[in-house]
ChimeraX commands (.cxc) that place a marker at each C-alpha (Angstrom):
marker #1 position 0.00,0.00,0.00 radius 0.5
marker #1 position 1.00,3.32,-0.74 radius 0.5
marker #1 position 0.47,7.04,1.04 radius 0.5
marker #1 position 0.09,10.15,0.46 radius 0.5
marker #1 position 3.41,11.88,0.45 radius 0.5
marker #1 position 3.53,13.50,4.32 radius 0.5
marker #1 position 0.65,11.03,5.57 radius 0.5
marker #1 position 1.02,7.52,7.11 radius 0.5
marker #1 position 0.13,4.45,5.44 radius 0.5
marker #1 position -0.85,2.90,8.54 radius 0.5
marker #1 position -3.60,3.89,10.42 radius 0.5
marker #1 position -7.66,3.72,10.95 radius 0.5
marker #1 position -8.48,3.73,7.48 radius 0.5
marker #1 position -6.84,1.64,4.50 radius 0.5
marker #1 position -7.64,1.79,1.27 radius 0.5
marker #1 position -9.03,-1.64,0.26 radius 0.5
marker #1 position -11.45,-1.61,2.70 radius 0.5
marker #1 position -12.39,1.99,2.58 radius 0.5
marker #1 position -16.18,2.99,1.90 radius 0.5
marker #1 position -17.28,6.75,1.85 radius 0.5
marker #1 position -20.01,6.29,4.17 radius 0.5
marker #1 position -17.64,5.36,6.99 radius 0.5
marker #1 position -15.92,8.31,6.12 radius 0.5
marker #1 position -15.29,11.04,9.10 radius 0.5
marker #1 position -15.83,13.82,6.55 radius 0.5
marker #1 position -18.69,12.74,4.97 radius 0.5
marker #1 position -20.52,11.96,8.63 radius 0.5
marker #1 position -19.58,15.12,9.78 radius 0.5
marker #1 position -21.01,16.72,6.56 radius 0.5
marker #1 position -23.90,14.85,6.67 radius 0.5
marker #1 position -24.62,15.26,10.44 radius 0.5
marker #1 position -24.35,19.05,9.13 radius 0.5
marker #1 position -26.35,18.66,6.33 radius 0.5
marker #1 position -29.08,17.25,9.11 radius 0.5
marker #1 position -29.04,19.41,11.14 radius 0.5
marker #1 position -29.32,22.57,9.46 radius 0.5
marker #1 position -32.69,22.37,8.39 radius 0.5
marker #1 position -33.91,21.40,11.80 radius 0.5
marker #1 position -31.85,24.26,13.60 radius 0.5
marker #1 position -33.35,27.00,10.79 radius 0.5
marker #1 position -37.07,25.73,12.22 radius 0.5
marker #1 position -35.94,25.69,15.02 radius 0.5
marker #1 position -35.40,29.66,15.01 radius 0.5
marker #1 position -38.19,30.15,12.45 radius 0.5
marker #1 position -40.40,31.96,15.41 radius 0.5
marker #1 position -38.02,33.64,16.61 radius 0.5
marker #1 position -36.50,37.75,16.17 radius 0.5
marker #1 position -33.51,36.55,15.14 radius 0.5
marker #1 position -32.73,33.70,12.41 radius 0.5
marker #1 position -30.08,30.57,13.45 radius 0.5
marker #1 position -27.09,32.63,11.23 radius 0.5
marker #1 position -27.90,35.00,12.98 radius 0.5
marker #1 position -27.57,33.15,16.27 radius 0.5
marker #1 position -24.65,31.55,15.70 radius 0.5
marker #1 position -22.92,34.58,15.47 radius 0.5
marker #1 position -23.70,35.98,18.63 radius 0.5
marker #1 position -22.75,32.65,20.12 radius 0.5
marker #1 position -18.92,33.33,18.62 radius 0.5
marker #1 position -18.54,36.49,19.65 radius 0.5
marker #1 position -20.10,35.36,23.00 radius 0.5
marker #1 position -17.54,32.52,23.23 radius 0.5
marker #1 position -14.65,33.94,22.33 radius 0.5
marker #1 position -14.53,32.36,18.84 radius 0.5
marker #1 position -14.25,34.80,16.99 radius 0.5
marker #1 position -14.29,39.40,17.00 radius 0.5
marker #1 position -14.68,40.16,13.58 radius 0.5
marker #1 position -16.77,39.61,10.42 radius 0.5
marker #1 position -13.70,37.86,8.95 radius 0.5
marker #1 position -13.09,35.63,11.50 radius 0.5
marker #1 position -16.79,35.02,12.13 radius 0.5
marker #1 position -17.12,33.86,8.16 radius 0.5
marker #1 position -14.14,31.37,8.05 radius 0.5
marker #1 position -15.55,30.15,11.79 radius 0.5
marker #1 position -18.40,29.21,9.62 radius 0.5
marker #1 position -17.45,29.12,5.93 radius 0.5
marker #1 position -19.42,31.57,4.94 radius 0.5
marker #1 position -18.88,34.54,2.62 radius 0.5
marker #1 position -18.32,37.33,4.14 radius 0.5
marker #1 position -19.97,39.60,2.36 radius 0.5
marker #1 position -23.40,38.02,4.44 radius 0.5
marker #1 position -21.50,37.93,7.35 radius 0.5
marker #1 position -21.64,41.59,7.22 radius 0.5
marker #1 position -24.80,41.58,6.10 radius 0.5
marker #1 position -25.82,39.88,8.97 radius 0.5
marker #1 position -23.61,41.91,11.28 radius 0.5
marker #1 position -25.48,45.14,10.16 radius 0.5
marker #1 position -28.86,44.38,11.02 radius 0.5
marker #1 position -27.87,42.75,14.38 radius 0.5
marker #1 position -25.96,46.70,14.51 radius 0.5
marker #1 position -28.82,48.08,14.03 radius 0.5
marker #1 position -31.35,46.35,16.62 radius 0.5
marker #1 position -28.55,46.94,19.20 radius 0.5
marker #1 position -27.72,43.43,19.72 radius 0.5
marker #1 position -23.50,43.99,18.60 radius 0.5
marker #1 position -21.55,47.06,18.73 radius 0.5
marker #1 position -18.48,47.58,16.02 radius 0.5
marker #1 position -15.13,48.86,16.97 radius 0.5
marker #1 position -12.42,49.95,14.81 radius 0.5
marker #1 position -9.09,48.36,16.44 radius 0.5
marker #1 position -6.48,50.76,17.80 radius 0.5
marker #1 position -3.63,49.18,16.80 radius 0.5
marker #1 position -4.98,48.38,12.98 radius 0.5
marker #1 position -7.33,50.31,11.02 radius 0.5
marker #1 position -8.45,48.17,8.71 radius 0.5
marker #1 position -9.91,45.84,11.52 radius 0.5
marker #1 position -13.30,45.75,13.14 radius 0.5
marker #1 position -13.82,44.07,16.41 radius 0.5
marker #1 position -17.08,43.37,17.52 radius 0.5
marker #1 position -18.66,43.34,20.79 radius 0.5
marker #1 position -21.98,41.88,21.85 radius 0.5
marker #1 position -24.27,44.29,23.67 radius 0.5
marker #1 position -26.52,43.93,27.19 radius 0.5
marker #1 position -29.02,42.80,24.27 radius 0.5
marker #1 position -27.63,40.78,22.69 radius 0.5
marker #1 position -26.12,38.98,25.55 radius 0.5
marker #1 position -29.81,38.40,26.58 radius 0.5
marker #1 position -31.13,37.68,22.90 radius 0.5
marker #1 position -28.20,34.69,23.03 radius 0.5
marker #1 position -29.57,33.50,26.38 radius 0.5
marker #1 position -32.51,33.86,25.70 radius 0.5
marker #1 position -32.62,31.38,22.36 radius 0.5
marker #1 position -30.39,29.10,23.68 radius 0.5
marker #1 position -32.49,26.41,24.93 radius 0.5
marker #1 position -34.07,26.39,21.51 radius 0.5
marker #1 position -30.74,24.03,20.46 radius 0.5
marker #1 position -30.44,22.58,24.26 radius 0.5
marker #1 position -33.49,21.28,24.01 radius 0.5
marker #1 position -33.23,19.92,20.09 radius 0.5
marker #1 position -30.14,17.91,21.52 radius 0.5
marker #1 position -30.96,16.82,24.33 radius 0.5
marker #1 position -34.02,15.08,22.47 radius 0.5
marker #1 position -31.48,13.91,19.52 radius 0.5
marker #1 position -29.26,12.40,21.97 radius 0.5
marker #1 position -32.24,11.11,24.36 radius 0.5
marker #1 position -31.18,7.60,25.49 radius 0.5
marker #1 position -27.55,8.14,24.90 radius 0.5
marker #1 position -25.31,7.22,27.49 radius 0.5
marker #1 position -23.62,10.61,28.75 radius 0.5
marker #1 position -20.27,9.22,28.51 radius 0.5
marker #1 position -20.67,8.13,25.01 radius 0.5
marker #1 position -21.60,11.75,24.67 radius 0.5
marker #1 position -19.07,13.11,26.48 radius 0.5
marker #1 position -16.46,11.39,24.38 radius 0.5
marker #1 position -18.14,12.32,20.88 radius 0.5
marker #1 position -17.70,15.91,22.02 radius 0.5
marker #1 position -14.03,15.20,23.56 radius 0.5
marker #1 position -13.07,13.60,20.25 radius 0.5
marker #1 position -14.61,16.16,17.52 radius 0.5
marker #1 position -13.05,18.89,19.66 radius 0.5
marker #1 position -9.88,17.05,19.32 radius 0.5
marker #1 position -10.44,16.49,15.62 radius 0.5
marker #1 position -11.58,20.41,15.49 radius 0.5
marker #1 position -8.25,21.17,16.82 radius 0.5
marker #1 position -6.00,18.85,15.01 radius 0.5
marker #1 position -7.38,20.75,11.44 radius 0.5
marker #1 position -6.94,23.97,12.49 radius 0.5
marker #1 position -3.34,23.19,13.14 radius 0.5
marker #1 position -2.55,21.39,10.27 radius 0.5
marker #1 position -1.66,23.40,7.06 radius 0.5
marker #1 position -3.75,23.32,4.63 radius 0.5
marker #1 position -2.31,21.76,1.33 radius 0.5
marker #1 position -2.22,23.93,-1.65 radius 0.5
marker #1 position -2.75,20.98,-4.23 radius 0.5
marker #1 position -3.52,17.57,-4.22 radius 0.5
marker #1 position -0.77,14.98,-2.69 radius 0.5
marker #1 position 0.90,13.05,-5.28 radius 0.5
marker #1 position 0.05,9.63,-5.17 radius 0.5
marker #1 position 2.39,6.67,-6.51 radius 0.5
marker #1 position 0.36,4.18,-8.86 radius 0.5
marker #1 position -0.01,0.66,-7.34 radius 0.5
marker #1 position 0.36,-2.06,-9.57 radius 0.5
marker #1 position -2.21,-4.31,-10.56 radius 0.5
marker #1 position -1.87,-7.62,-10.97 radius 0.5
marker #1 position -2.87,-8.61,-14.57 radius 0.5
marker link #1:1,2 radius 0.2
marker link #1:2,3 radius 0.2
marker link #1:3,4 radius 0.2
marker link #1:4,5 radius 0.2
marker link #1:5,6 radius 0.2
marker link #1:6,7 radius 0.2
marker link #1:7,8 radius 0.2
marker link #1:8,9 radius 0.2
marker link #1:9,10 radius 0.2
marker link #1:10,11 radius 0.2
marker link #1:11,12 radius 0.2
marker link #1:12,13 radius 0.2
marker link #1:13,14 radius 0.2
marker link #1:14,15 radius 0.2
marker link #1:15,16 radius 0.2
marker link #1:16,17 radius 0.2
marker link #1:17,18 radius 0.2
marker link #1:18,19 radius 0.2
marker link #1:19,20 radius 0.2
marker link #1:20,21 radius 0.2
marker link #1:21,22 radius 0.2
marker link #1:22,23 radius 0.2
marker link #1:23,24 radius 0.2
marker link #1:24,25 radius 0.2
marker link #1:25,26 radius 0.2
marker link #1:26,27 radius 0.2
marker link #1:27,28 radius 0.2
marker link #1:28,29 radius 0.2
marker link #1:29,30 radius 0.2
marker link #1:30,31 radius 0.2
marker link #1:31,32 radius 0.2
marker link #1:32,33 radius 0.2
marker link #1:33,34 radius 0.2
marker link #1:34,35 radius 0.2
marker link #1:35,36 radius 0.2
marker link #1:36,37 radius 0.2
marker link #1:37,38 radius 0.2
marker link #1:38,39 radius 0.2
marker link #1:39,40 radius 0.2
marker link #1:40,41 radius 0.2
marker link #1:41,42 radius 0.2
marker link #1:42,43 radius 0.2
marker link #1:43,44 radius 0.2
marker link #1:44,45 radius 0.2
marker link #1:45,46 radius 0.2
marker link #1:46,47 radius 0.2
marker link #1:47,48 radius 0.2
marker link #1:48,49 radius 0.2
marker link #1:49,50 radius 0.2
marker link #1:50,51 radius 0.2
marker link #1:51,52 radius 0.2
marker link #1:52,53 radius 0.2
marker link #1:53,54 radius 0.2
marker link #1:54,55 radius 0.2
marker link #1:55,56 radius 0.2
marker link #1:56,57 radius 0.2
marker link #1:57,58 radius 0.2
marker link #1:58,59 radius 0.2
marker link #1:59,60 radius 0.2
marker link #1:60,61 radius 0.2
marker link #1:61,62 radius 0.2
marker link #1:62,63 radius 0.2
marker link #1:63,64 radius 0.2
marker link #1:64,65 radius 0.2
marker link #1:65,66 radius 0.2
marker link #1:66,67 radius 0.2
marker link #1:67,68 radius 0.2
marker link #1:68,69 radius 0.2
marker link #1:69,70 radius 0.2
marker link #1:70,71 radius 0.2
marker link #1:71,72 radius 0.2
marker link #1:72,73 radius 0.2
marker link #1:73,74 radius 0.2
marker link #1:74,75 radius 0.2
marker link #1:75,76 radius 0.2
marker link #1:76,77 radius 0.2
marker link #1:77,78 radius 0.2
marker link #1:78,79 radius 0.2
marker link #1:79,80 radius 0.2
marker link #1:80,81 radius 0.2
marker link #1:81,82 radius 0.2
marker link #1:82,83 radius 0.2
marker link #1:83,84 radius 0.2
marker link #1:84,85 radius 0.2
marker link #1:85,86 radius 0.2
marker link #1:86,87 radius 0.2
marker link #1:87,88 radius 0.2
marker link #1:88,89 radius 0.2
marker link #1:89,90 radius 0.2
marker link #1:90,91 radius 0.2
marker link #1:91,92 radius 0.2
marker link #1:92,93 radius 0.2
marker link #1:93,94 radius 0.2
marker link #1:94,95 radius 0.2
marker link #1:95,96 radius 0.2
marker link #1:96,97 radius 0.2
marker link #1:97,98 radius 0.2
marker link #1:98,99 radius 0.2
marker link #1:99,100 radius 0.2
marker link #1:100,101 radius 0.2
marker link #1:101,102 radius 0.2
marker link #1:102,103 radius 0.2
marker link #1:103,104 radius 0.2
marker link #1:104,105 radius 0.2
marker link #1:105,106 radius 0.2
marker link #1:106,107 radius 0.2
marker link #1:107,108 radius 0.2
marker link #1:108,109 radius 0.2
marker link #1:109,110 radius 0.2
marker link #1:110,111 radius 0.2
marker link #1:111,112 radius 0.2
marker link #1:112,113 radius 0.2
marker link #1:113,114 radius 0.2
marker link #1:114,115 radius 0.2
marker link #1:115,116 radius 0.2
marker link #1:116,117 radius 0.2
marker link #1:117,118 radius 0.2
marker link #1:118,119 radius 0.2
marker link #1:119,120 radius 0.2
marker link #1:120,121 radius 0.2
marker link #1:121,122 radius 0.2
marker link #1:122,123 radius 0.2
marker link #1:123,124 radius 0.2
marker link #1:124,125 radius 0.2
marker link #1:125,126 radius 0.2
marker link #1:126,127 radius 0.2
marker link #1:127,128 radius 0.2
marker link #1:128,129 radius 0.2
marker link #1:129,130 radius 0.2
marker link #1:130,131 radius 0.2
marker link #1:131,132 radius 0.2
marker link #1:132,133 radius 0.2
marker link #1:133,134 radius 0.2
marker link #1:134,135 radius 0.2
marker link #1:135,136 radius 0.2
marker link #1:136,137 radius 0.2
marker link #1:137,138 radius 0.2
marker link #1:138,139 radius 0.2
marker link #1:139,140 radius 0.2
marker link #1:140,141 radius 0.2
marker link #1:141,142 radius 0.2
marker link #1:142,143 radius 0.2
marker link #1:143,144 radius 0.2
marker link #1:144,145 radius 0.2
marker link #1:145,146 radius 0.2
marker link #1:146,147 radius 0.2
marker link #1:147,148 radius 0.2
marker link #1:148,149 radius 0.2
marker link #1:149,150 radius 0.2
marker link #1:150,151 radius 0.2
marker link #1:151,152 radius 0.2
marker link #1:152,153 radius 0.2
marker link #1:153,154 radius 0.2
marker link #1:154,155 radius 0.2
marker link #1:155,156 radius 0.2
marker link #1:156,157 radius 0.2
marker link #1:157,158 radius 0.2
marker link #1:158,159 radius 0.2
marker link #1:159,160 radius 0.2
marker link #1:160,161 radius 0.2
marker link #1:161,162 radius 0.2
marker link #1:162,163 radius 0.2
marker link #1:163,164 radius 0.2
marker link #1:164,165 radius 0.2
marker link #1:165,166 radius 0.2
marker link #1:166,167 radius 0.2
marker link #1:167,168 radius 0.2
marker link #1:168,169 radius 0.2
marker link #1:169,170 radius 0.2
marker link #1:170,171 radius 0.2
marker link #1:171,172 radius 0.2
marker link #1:172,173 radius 0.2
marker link #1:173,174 radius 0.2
view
């Protein structure tokens, strides 16, 4: 068996056994894919929309100050990030801030407001998972979160490859 030049051969997955479906990206994708439309109803009611949500929940956490940051935290384009960002402005939910030590940046702070608004719609997702995961052992949950965090943090540190790895051809028997 061959690798990919700077990846292991060895290791969960090997090619001749291999199906997509087992695949961590395509769960993940899929589990996203899921959940999406459930989280949008979920937020269908409500003053703000789950985008919307989601971004008060970054600045809230920590992940993430600006509209930049806030669109590659969820692959967005940023253009509706700031979108976004400006009506949330205007309803006084987030306050903008030019940085003091670089112009051309824009921190962003959540407001009293929005603070609540966050709170406030939060149990909207608490309760969706808690359902979801309803009969699930909570140490079986605990380790799916310990281990996608993990997995969370080993992408962001790896560099992302430019082009595709150059594989060697394997020869098949005739």
């Amino acid at each position: 068996m061959t690798a990919a030049k700077g990846f292991p051969s060895k290791g969960f997955y090997q090619v001749e056994s291999f199906t997509g479906c087992k695949s961590i990206g395509y769960l993940v994708r899929r589990l996203h894919t899921l959940v999406l439309p459930h989280a949008e109803a979920l937020f269908a009611d409500a003053e703000l929309s789950f985008s919307q949500w989601v971004i008060l929940m970054a600045v809230r956490d920590g992940k993430a100050d600006t509209c930049a940051e806030i669109a590659r935290h969820m692959n967005h384009d940023t253009g509706a990030i700031t979108r976004l960002v400006d009506q949330m402005e205007k309803r006084g939910l987030i306050a903008r801030a030019r940085s003091t030590t670089d112009r051309r940046i824009v921190h962003l702070k959540l407001l009293p407001p929005g603070k609540a608004m966050a709170k406030a719609l939060t149990p909207r997702i608490v309760d969706f998972w808690n359902h979801i995961l309803a009969g699930v052992p909570t140490a079986d949950v605990n380790k799916l979160v310990a281990l996608l965090t993990d997995l969370n943090a080993r992408l962001e540190a790896a560099p992302l490859r430019k082009t595709a790895p150059k594989v060697r051809k394997r020869k098949v028997a005739a």
